[in-house]
Biotite code that builds the C-alpha atoms (Angstrom):
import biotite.structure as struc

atoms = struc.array([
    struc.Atom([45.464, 80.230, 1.114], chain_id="A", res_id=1, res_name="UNK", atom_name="CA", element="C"),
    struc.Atom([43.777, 81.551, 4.282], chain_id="A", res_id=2, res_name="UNK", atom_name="CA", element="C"),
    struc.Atom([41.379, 78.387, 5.627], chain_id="A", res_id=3, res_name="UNK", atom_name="CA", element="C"),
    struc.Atom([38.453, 79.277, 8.079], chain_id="A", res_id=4, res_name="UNK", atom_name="CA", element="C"),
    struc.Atom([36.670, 76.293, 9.695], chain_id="A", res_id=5, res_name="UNK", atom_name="CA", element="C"),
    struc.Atom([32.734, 77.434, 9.883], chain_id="A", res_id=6, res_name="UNK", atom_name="CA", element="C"),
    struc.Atom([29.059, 76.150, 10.753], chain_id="A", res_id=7, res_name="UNK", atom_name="CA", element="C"),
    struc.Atom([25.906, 77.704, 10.557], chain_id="A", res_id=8, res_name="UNK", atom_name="CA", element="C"),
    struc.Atom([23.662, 78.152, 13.685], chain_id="A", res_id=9, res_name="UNK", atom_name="CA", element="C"),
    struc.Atom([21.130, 79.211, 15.988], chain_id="A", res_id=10, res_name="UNK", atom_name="CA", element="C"),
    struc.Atom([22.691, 80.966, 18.830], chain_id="A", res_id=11, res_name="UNK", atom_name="CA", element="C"),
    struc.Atom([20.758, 80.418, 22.186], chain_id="A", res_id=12, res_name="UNK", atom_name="CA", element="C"),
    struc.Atom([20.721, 83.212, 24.891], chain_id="A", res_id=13, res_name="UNK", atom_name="CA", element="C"),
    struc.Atom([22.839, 83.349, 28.042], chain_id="A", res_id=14, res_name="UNK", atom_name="CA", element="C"),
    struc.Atom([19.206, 82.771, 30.031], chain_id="A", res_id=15, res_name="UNK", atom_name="CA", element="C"),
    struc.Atom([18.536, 79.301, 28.192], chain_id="A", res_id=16, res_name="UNK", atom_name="CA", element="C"),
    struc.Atom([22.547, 78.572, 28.559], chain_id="A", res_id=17, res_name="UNK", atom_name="CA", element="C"),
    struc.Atom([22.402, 78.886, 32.659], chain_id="A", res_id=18, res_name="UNK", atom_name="CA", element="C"),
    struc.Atom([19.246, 76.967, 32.653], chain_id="A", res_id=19, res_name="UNK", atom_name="CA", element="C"),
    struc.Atom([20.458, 74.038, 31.126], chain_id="A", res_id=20, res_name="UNK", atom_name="CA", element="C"),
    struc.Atom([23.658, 74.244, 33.157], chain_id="A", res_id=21, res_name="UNK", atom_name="CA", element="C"),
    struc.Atom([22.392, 74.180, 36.120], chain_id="A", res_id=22, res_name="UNK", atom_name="CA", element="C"),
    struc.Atom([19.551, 71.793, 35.431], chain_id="A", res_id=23, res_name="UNK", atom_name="CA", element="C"),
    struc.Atom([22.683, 68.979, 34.314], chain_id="A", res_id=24, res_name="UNK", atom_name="CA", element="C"),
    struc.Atom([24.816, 70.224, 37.216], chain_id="A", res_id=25, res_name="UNK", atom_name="CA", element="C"),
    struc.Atom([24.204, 66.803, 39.081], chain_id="A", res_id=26, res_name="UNK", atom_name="CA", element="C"),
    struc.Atom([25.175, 65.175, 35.914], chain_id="A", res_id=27, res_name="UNK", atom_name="CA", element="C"),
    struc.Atom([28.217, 66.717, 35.202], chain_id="A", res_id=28, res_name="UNK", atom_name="CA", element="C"),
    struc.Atom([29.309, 66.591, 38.796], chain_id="A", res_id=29, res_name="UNK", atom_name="CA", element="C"),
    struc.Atom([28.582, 62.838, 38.302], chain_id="A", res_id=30, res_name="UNK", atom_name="CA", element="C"),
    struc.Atom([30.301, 61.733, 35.772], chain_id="A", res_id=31, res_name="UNK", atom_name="CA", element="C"),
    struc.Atom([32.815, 63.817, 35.347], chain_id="A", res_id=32, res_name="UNK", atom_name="CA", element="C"),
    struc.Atom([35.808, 65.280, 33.198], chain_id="A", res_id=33, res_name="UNK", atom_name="CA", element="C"),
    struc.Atom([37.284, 61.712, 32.593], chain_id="A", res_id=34, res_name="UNK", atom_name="CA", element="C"),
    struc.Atom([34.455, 60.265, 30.534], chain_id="A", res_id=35, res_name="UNK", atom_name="CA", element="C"),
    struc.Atom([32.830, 62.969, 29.230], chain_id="A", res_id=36, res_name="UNK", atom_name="CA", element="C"),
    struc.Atom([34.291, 66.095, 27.326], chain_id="A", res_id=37, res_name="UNK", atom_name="CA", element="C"),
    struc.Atom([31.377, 68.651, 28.264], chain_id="A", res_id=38, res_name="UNK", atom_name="CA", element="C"),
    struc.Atom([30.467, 71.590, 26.154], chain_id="A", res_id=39, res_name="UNK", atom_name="CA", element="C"),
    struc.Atom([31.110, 75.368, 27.922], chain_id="A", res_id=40, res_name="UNK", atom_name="CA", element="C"),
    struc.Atom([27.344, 76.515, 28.512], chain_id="A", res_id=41, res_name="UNK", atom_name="CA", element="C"),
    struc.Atom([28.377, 79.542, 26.043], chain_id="A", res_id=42, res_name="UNK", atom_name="CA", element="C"),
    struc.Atom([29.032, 77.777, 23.299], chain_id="A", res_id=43, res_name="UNK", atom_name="CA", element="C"),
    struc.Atom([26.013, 75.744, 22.858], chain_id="A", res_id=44, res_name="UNK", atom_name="CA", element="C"),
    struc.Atom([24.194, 76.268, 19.876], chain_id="A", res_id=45, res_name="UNK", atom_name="CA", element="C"),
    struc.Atom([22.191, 74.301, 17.388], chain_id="A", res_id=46, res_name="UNK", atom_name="CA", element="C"),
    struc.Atom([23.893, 73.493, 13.819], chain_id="A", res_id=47, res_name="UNK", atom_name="CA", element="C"),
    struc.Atom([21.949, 73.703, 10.952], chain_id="A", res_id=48, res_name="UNK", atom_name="CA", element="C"),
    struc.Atom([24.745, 72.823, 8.817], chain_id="A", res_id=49, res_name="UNK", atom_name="CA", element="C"),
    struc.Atom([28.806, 72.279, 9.556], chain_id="A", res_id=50, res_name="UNK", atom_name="CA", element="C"),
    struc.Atom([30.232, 73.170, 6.431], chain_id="A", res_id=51, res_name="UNK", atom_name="CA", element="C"),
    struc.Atom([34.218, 72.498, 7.381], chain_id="A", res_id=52, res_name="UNK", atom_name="CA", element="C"),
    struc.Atom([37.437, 74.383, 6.371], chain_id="A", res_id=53, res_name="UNK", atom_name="CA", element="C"),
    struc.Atom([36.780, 76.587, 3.367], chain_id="A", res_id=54, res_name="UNK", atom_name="CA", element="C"),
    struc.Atom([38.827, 79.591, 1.715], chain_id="A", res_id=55, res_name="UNK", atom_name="CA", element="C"),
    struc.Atom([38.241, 82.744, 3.192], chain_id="A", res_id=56, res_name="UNK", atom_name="CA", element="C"),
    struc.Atom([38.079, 84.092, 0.081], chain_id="A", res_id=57, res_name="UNK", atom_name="CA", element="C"),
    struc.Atom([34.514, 81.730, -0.272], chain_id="A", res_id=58, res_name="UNK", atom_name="CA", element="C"),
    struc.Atom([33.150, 83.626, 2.983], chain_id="A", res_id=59, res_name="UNK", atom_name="CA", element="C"),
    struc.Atom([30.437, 85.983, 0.521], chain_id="A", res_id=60, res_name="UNK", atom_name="CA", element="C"),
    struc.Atom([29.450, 83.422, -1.771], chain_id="A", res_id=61, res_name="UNK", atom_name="CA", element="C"),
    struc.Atom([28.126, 81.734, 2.095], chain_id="A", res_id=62, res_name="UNK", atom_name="CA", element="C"),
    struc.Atom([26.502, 85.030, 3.355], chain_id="A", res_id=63, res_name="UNK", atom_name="CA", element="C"),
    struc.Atom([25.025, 85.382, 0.631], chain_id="A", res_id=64, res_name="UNK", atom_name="CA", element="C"),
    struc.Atom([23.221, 82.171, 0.191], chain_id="A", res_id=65, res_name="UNK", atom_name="CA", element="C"),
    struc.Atom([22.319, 82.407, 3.706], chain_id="A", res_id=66, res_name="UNK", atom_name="CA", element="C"),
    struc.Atom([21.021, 85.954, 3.571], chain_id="A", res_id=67, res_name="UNK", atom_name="CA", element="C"),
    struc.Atom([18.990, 84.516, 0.112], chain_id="A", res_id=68, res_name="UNK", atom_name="CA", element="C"),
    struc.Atom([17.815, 81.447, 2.297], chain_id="A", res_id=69, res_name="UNK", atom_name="CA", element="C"),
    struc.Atom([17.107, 83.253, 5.599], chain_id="A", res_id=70, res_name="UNK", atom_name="CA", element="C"),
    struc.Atom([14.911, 85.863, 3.924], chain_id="A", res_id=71, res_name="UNK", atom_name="CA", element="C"),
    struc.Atom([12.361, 82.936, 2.645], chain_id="A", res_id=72, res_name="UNK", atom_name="CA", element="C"),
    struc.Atom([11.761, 82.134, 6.174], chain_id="A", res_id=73, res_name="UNK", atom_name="CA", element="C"),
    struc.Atom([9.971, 83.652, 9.149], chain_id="A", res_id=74, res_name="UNK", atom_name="CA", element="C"),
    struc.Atom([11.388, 83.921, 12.704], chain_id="A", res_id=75, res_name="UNK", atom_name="CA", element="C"),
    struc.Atom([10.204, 80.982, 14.388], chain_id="A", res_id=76, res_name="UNK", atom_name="CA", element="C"),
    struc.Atom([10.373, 79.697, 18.136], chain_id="A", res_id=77, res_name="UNK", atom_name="CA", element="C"),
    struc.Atom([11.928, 76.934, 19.867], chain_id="A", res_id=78, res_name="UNK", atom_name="CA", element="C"),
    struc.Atom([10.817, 74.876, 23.150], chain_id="A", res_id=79, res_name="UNK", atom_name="CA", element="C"),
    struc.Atom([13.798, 73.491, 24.936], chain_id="A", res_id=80, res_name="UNK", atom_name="CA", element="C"),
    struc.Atom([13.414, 70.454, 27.287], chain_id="A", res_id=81, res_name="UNK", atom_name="CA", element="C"),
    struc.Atom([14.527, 66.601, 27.609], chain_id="A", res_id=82, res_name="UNK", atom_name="CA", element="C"),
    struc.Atom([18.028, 64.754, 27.652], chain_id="A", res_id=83, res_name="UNK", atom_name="CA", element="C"),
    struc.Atom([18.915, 61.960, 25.882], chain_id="A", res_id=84, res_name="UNK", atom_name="CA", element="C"),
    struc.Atom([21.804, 60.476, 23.885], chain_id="A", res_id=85, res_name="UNK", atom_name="CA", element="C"),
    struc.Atom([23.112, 59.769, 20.364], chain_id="A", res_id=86, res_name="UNK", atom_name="CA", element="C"),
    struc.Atom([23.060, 57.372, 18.599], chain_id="A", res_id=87, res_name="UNK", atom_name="CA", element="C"),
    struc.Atom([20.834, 55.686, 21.190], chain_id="A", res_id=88, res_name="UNK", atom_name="CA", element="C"),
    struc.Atom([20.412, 54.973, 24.971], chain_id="A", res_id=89, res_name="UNK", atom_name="CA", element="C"),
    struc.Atom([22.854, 51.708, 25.116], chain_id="A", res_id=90, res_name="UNK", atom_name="CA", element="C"),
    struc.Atom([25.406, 53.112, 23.425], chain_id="A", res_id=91, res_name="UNK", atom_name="CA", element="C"),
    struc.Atom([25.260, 56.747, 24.548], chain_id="A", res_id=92, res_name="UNK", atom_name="CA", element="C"),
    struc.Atom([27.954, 58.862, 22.404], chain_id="A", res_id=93, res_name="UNK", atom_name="CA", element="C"),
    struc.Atom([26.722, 62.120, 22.394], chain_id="A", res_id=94, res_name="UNK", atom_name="CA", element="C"),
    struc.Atom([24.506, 63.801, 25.742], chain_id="A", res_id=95, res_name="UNK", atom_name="CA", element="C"),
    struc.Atom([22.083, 66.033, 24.611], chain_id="A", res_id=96, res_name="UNK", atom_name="CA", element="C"),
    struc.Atom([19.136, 68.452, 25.192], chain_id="A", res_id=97, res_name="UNK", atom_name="CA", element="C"),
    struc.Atom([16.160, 68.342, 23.257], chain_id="A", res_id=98, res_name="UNK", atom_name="CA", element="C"),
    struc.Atom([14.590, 70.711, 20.908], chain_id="A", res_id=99, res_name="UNK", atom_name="CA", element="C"),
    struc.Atom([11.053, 71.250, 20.229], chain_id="A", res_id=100, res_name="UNK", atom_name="CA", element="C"),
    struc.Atom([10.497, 72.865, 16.822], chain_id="A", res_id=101, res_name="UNK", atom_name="CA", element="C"),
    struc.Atom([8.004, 73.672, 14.455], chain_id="A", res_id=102, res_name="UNK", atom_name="CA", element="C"),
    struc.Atom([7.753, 72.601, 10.623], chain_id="A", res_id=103, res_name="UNK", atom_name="CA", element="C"),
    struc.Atom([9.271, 75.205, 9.472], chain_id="A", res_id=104, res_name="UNK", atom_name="CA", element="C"),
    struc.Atom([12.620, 74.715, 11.399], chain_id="A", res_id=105, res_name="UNK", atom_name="CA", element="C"),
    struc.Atom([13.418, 71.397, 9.500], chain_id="A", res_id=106, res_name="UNK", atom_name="CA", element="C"),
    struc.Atom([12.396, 73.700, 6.359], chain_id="A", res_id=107, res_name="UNK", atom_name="CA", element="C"),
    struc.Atom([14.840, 76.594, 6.876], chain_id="A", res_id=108, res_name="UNK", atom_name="CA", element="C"),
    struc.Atom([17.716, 73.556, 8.006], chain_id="A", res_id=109, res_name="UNK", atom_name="CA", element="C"),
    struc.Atom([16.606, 71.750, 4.771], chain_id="A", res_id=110, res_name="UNK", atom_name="CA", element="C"),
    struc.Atom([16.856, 75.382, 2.269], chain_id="A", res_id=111, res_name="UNK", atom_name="CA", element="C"),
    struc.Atom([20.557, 76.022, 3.793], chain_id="A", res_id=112, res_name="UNK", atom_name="CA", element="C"),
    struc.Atom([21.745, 72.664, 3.122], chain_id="A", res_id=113, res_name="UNK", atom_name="CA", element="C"),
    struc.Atom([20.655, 72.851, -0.460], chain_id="A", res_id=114, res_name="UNK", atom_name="CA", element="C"),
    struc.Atom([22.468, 76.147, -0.534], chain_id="A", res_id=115, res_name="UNK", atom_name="CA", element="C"),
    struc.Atom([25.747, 74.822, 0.878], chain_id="A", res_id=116, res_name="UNK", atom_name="CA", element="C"),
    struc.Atom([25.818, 71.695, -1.888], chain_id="A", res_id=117, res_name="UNK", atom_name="CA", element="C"),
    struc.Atom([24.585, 73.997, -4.448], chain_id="A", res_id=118, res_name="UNK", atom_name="CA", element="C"),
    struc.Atom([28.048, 76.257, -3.354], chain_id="A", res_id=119, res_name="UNK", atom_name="CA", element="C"),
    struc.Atom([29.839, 72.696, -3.409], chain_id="A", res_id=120, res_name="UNK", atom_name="CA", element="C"),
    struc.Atom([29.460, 71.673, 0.396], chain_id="A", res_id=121, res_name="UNK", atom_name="CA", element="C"),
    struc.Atom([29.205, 68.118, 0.944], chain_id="A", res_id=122, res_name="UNK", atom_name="CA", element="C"),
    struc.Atom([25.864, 66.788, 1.364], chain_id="A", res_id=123, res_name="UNK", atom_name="CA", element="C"),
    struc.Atom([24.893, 65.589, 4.855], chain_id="A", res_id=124, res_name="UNK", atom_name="CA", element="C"),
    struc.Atom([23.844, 62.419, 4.984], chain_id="A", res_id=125, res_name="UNK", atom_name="CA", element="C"),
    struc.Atom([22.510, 61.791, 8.524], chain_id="A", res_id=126, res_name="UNK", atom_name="CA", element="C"),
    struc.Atom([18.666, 63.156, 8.983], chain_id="A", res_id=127, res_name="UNK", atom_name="CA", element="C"),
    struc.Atom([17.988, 66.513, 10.674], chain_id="A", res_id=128, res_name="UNK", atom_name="CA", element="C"),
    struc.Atom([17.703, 66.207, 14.439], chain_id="A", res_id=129, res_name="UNK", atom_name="CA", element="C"),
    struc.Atom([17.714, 69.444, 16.805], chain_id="A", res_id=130, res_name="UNK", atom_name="CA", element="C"),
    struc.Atom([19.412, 69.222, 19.780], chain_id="A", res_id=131, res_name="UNK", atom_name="CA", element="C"),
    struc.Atom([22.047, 71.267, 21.593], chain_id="A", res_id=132, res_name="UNK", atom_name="CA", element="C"),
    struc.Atom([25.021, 69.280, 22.782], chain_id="A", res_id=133, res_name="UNK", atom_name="CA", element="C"),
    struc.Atom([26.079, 69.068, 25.876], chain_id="A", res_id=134, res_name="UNK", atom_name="CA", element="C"),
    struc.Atom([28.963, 66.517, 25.975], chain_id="A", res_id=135, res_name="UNK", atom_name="CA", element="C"),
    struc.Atom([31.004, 64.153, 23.877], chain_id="A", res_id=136, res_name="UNK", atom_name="CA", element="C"),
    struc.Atom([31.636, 60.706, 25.752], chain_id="A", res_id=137, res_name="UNK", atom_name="CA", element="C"),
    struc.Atom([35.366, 60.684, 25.568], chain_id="A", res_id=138, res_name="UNK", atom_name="CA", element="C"),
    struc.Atom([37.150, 57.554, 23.069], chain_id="A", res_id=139, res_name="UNK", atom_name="CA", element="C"),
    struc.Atom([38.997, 56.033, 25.828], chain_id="A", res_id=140, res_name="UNK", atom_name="CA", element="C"),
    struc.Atom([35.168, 55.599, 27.563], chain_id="A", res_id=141, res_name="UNK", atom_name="CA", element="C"),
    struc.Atom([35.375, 51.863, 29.032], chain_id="A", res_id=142, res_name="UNK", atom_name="CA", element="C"),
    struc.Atom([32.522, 49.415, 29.156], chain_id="A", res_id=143, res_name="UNK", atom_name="CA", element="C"),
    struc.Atom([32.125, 50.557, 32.760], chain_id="A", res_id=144, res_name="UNK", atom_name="CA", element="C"),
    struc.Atom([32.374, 53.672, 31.890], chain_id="A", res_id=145, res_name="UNK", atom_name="CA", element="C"),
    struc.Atom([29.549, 53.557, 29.571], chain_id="A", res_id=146, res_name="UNK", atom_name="CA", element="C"),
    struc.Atom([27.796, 51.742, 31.887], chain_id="A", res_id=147, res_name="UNK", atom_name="CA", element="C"),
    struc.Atom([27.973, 54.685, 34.184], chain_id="A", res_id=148, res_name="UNK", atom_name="CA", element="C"),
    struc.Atom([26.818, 57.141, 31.610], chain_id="A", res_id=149, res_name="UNK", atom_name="CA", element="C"),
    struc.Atom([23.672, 55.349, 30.747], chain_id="A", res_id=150, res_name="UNK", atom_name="CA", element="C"),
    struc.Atom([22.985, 55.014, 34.674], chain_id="A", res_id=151, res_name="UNK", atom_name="CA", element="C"),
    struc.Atom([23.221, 58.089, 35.236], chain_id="A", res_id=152, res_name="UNK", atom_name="CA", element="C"),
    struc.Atom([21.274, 59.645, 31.937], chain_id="A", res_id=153, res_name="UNK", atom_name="CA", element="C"),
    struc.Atom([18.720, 56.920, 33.485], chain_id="A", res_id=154, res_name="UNK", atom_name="CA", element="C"),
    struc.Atom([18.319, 58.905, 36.713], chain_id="A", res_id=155, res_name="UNK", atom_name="CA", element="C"),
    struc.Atom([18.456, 62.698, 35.414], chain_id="A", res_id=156, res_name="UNK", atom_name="CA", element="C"),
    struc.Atom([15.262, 64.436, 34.200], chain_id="A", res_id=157, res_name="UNK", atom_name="CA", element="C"),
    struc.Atom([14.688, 67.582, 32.239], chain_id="A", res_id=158, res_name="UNK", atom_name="CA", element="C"),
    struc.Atom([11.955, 69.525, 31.777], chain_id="A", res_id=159, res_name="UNK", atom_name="CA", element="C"),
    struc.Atom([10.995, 72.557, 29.630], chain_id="A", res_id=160, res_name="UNK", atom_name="CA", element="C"),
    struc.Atom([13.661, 74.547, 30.287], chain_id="A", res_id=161, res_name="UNK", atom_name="CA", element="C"),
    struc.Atom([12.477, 77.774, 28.312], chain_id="A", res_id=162, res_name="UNK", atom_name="CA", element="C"),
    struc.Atom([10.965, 79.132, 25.041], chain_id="A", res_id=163, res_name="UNK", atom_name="CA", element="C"),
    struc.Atom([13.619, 80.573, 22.274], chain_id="A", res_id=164, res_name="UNK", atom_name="CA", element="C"),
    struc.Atom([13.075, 83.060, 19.657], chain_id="A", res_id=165, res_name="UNK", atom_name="CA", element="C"),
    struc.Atom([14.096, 82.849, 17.014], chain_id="A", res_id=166, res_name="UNK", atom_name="CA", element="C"),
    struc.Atom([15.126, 85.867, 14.706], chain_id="A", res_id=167, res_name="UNK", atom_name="CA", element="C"),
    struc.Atom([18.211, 85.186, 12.614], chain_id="A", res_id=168, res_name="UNK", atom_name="CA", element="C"),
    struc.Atom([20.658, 82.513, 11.443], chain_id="A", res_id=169, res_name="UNK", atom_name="CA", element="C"),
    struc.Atom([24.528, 82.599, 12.197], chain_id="A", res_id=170, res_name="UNK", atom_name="CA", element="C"),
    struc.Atom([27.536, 82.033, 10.360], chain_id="A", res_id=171, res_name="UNK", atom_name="CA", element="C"),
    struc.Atom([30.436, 80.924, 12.660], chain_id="A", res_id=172, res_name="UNK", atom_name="CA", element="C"),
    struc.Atom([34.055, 79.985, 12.884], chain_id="A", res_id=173, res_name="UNK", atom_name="CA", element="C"),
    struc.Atom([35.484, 77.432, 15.046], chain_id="A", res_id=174, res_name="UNK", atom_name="CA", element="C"),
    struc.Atom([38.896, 77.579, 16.277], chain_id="A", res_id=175, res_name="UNK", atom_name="CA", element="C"),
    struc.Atom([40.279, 73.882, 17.690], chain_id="A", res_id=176, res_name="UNK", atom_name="CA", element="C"),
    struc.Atom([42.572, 74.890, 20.441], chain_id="A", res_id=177, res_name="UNK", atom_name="CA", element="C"),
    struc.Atom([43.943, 72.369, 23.337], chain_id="A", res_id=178, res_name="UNK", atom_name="CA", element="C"),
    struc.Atom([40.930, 73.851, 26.063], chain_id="A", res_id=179, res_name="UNK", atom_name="CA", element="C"),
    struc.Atom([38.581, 73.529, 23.844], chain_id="A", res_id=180, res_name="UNK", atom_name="CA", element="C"),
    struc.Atom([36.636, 74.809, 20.752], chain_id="A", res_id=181, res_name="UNK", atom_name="CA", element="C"),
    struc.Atom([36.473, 78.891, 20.344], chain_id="A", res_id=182, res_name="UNK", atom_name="CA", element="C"),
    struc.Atom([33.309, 80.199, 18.252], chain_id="A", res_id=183, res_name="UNK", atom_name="CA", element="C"),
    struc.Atom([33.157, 82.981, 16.801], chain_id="A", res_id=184, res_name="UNK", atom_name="CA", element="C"),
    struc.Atom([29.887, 84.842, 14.910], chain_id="A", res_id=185, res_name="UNK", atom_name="CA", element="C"),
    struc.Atom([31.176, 85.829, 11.609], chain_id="A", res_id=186, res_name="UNK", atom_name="CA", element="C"),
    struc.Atom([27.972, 87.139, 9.948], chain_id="A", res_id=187, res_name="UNK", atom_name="CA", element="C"),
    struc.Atom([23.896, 87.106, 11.074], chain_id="A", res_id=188, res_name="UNK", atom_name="CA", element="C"),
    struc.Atom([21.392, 86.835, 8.498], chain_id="A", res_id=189, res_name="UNK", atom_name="CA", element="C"),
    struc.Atom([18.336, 88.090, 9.826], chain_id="A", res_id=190, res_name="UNK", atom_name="CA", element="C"),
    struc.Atom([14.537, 86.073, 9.392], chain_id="A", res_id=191, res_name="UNK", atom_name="CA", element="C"),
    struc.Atom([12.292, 87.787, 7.051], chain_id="A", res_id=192, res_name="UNK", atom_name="CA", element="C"),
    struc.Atom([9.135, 88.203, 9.373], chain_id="A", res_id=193, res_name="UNK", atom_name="CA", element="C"),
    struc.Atom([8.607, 89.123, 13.294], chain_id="A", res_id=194, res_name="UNK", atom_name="CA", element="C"),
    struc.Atom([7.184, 86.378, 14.758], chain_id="A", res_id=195, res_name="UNK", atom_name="CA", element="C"),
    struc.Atom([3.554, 86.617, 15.499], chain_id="A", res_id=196, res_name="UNK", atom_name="CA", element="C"),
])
């Protein structure tokens, strides 16, 4: 049987994507390719919900729950700024970029994963937090290492980097290859209402 490994998502725009890169240029130059595995600019994107391998044959039973789910909601916008880590600054796994949001974000994230469990997905457990990843600090990381990362997330500050639309909610696959994960939009489900 034919497996395809998707996630839903907000897809940022190429304006927001060179912002942020070269706003962390310093610290990626900084810390490198040895401790950190960054994230290509193009294929940041915020998850609403990573759903895993499933049949393709399951693909329209997903579009449409998230055309049902995505026409209950109203385009919204997001404000993009800040850096921090995951789980927390001392022991900095995950860099990120913040996300400002309103209410009814955490509403249309909530209504998809509901959709996806009531399809069979697995629940997620871990809260709701909107970010967009910028790099993974790599297993074989050393105390020093970490050490270095924290340092330097320390000494790097981020402002608002831009205001995001947005207007629809994306259904993508990711291909794990050896350079690094390939997205690709499978299906858009459009927001019921124009934002004001």
């Amino acid at each position: 049987m034919n497996q395809l490994r998707v996630f839903i998502a907000i897809h940022f725009p190429e304006s927001i994507q060179d912002s942020i890169e070269k706003q962390t240029a310093r610290l990626r130059q900084s810390l490198g390719n040895d401790i950190i595995r960054w994230v290509a600019p193009q294929n940041m994107h915020l998850t609403l919900k990573f759903i895993g391998n499933i049949a393709a044959a399951h693909l329209d039973f997903l579009k449409q729950m998230l055309v049902q789910t995505a026409d209950s909601h109203s385009s919204l916008e997001l404000q993009i700024g800040g850096i921090g880590s995951f789980p927390n600054s001392k022991r900095p796994r995950v860099l990120w970029v913040g996300i400002h949001a309103p209410a009814e974000l955490a509403s249309l994230q909530r209504n998809i994963e509901a959709g996806s469990v009531r399809l069979g997905y697995e629940k997620e457990e871990r809260p709701f937090s909107p970010h967009l990843t910028l790099g993974r600090v790599r297993q074989t990381a050393s105390p020093s290492d970490l050490q270095k990362v924290r340092t330097a997330l320390e000494g790097t500050q981020i402002g608002r980097i831009g205001t995001v639309p947005v207007h629809a909610v994306h259904l993508y696959q990711s291909e794990l290859r050896p350079e690094g994960s390939v997205y690709t939009r499978l299906f858009s489900a459009p927001l019921n209402k124009t934002f004001q």
